[in-house]
N, C-alpha and C positions, 0 to 999 in steps of 0.2 A: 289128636294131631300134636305132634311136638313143634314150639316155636322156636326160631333163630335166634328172635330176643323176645325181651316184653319189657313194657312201661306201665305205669300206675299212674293214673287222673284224677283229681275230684275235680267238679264244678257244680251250680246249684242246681236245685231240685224243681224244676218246670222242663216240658217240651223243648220251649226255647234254647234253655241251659243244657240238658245233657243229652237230649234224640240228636241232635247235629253233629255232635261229638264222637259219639257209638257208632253214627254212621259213617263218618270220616275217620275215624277209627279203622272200619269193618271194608271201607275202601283203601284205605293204604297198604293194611295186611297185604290186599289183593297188589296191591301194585308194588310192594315187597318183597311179597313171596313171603311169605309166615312170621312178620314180626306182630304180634300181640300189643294191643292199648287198651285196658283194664277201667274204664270209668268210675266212680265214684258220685255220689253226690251226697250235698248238704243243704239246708233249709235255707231259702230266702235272707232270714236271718241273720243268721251265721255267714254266707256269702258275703253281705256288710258290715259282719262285727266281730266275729271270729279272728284273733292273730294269727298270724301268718306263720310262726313259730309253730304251732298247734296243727296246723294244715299241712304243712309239708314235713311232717316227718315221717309220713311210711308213703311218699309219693315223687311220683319224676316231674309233675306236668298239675299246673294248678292254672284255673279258672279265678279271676279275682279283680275286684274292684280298685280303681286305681288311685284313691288315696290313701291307699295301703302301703303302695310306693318307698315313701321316706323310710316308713319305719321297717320295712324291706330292705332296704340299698342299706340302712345304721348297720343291721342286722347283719348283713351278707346270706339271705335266706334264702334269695333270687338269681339266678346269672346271667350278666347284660349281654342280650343278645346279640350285639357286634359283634362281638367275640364270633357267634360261630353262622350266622346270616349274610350275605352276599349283601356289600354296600349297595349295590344296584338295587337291588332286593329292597333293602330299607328304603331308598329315597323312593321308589314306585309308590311303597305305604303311607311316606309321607305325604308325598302328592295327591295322592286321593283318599287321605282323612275327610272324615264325616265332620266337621268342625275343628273343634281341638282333640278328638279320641286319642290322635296317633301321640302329642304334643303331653296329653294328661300322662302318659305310662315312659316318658322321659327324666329324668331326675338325676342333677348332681352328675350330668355327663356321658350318663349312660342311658340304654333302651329296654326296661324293665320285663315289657310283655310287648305281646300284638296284641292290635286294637280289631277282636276278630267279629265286634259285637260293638253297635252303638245304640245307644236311648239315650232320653232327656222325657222329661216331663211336659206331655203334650194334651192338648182334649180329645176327648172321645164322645160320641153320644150312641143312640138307637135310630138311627133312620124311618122307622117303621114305628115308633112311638113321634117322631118328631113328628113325621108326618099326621099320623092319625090326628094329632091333636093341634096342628097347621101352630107350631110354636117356632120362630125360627130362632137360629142359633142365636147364641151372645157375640157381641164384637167389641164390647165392653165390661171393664171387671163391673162398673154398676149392675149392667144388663147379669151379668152372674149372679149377681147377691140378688138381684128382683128373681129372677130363675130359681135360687137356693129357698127364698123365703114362700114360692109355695111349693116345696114340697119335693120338687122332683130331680132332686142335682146331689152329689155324692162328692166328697173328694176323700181321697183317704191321709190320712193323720196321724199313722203312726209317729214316735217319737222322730224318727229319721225322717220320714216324711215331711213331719212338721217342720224340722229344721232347714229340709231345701224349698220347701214353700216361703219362709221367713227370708231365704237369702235371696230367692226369686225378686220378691215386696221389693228388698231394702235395691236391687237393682233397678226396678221400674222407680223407684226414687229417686232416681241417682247415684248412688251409690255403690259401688260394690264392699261386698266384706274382705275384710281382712288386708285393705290398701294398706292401713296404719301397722304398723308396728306395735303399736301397744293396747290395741281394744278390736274387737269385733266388727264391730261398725259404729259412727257416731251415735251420740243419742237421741239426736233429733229423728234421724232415721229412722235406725232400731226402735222407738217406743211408736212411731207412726204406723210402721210394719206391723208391729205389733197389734197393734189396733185392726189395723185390716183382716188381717187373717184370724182373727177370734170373730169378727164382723160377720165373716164367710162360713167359719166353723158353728159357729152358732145358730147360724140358717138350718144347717145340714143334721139329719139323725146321729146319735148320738154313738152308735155303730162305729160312725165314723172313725172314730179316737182310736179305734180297735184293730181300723182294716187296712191293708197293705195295698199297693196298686192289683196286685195279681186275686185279691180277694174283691176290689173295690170290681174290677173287670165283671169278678165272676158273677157278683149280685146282680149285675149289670142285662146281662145277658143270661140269665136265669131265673129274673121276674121281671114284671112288668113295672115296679114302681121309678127306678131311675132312667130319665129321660137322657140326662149329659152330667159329665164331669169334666171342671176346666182343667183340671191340669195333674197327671199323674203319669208315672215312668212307663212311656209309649210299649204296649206288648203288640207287635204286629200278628202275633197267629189266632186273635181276636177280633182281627178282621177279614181273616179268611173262613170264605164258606166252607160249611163243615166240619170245622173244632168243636164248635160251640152251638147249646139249640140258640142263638142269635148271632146276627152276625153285627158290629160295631165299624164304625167311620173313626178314624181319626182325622187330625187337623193342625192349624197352629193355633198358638194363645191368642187371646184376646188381648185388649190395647188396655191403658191404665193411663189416667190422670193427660189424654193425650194421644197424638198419634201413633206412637212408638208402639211396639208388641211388647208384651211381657219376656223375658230372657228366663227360661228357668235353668235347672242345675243339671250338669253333662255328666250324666252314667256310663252305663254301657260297660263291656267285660273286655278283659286282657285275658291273653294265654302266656303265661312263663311257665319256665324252666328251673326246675328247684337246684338249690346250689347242693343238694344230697344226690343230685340224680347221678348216675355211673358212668350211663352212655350219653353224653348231652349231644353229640352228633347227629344222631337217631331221633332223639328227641327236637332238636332242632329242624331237622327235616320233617315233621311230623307239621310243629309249628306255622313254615315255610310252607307244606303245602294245604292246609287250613286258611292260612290269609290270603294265600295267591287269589287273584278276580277271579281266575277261573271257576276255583270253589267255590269261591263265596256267591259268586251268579248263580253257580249251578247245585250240587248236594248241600250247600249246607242249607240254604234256603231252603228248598226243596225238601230238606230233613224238620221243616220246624224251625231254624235260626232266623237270626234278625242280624246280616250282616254288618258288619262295619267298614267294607269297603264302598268310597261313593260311587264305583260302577255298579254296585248291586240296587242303589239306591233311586238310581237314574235307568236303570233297566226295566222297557217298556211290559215285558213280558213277567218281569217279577211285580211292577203296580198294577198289573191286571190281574195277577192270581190272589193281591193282598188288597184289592180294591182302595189303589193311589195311597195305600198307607205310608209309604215311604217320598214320594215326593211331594204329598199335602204336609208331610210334618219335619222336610227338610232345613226350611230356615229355621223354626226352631231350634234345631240343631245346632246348625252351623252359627246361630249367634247363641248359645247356651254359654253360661258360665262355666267356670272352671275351677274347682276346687282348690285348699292348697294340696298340699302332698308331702312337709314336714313331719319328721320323725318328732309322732307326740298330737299328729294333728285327728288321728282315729277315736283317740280318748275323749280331746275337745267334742269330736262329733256327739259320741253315747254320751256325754254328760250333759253337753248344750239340748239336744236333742230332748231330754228328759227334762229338761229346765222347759222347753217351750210348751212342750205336750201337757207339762203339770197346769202350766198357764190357762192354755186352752182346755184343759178337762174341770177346773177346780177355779179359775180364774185368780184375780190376785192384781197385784199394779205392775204397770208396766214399767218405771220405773225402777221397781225391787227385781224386777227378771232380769231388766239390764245390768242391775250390778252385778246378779248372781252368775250371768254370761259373761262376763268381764272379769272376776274372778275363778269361772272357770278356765276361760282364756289363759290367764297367768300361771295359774296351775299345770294347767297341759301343753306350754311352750316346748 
């Protein structure tokens, strides 16, 4: 078959990331008439740390995390999608952002990506292990750490990991990161945080340090020894019957020091448009009908996605096929933190990241991490 045109994608390497894509791909074709969308994928990984430079050079159409942002817009490597999306269009996405998804992929005036994908960092457990052993959930980060110290609770700790666990902490304290100007977060804070989450990590196998959410899921529900884990970046096709030989609940956080919920850190994926692409028209209507509700209710879902539209989220038909995965872990959401998104801020991530993880794997004072987080800081302004 010869095409009219074609476009080139990456986006990362799970069900969620790239089956929704190939299938709205392989539906537009149809509703084109032979224009071609070429998928790609990259590691988990890479999806969070890979530049952006590096990623769109032999591609029209990129999948990508949104504190990539700034150092996108410095760049010119993206192209604001005003330019070629029906205002209308935009404010509809604005209006039914999953919290701040649509708000994270804004930056310095312009609209970087769609928000075609949301997560944040939610709990999960085994329903069928909870039960058996009549353990009810935690509603308390104490109740965690009693949960963690015998045995049966997981959280994953990669370096990144670590670090939006630690921004999570320093919220449930009061604070958010990065209010000041000149530091991270205070230090009264930051060393309290700190303490907590080595508390929690320390409970938990040592595995931990190692595994990602999408690895943490998979032990999850491929033996029998993890009961729950409080807080990891929500995969809903884990709670649908049938992925997996178990099937997993999600939820929201547990409360800390209080009544309040824990707030954790707002993920979730943008679709832009590379400023190398040829045809960005085509490409933008690709965009435009990906984010539309329609989609997102119906194939992408359906294809394995975790949309980002909140009609997909509030759709009675899509919590019955993900068992309530999406409106048990909406507030979460919708109060999740918000990254920054300045050029220079990706680096701070992989180096802070490595700072906290070395902490928790090797220990050390908390103290000396803070300074070394505050001179990373300085370094990567």
């Amino acid at each position: 078959m010869s095409f009219s045109a074609s476009l080139k994608g990456i986006t990362w390497n799970h069900t969620r990331g790239y089956v929704p894509l190939v299938a709205t791909a392989q539906r537009f074709e149809d509703l084109t008439g032979g224009v071609e969308i070429r998928w790609q994928k990259r590691s988990l990984k890479d999806f969070g740390d890979a530049p952006l430079e590096k990623l769109s050079e032999d591609v029209d159409l990129l999948v990508i995390d949104h504190p990539h942002i700034g150092h996108g817009a410095a760049r010119q490597i993206l192209e604001p999608l005003e330019n070629h999306l029906p205002a209308a269009f935009l404010s509809e996405l604005a209006a039914a952002s999953v919290g701040r998804s649509f708000e994270s992929y804004s930056f310095d005036g312009h609209l970087w990506a769609s928000p075609i994908d949301a997560a944040a960092p939610v709990s999960s457990w085994r329903p069928d292990l909870m039960e058996r052993s009549g353990i009810a959930l935690p509603e308390t980060f104490e109740e965690v750490l009693k949960l963690a110290r015998r045995g049966l609770e997981a959280v994953p700790a990669t370096p990144v990991d670590s670090l939006m666990h630690f921004f999570m902490i320093c919220c449930a304290l009061g604070e958010e990161p990065f209010v000041s100007a000149d530091s991270v977060v205070s230090r009264e804070t930051g060393v309290a945080a700190l303490r907590k989450l080595r508390t929690l990590v320390d409970c938990c196998a040592r595995e931990c340090l190692v595994r990602n959410p999408i690895q943490t899921y998979r032990e999850m529900v491929t033996g029998d020894r993890i009961l729950y884990c409080p807080f990891a970046y929500g995969y809903s096709n884990y709670s649908r019957p049938g992925f997996a030989p178990r099937v997993l609940r999600f939820g929201n956080l547990v409360t800390m020091g209080g009544a309040r919920m824990l707030r954790s850190t707002l993920g979730g994926a943008g679709l832009a448009i590379s400023k190398r692409c040829a045809n960005r028209s085509l490409a933008a209507a690709y965009v435009e009908f990906v984010s539309s509700s329609i989609c997102q209710r119906g194939l992408y879902f359906d294809s394995g996605g975790q949309p980002g539209h909140r009609s997909a989220w509030e759709n009675v038909r899509i919590n019955t096929a993900a068992n309530g995965f999406f409106a048990s872990t909406l507030k979460t959401l919708d109060e999740a933190y918000l990254r920054p998104r300045y050029d220079g801020y990706m680096r701070f991530q992989d180096d802070a990241g490595s700072v906290v993880h070395k902490f928790l794997q090797q220990g050390g004072d908390c103290e000396e991490v803070m300074t070394r987080m505050e001179e990373v800081r300085r370094a990567r302004k």
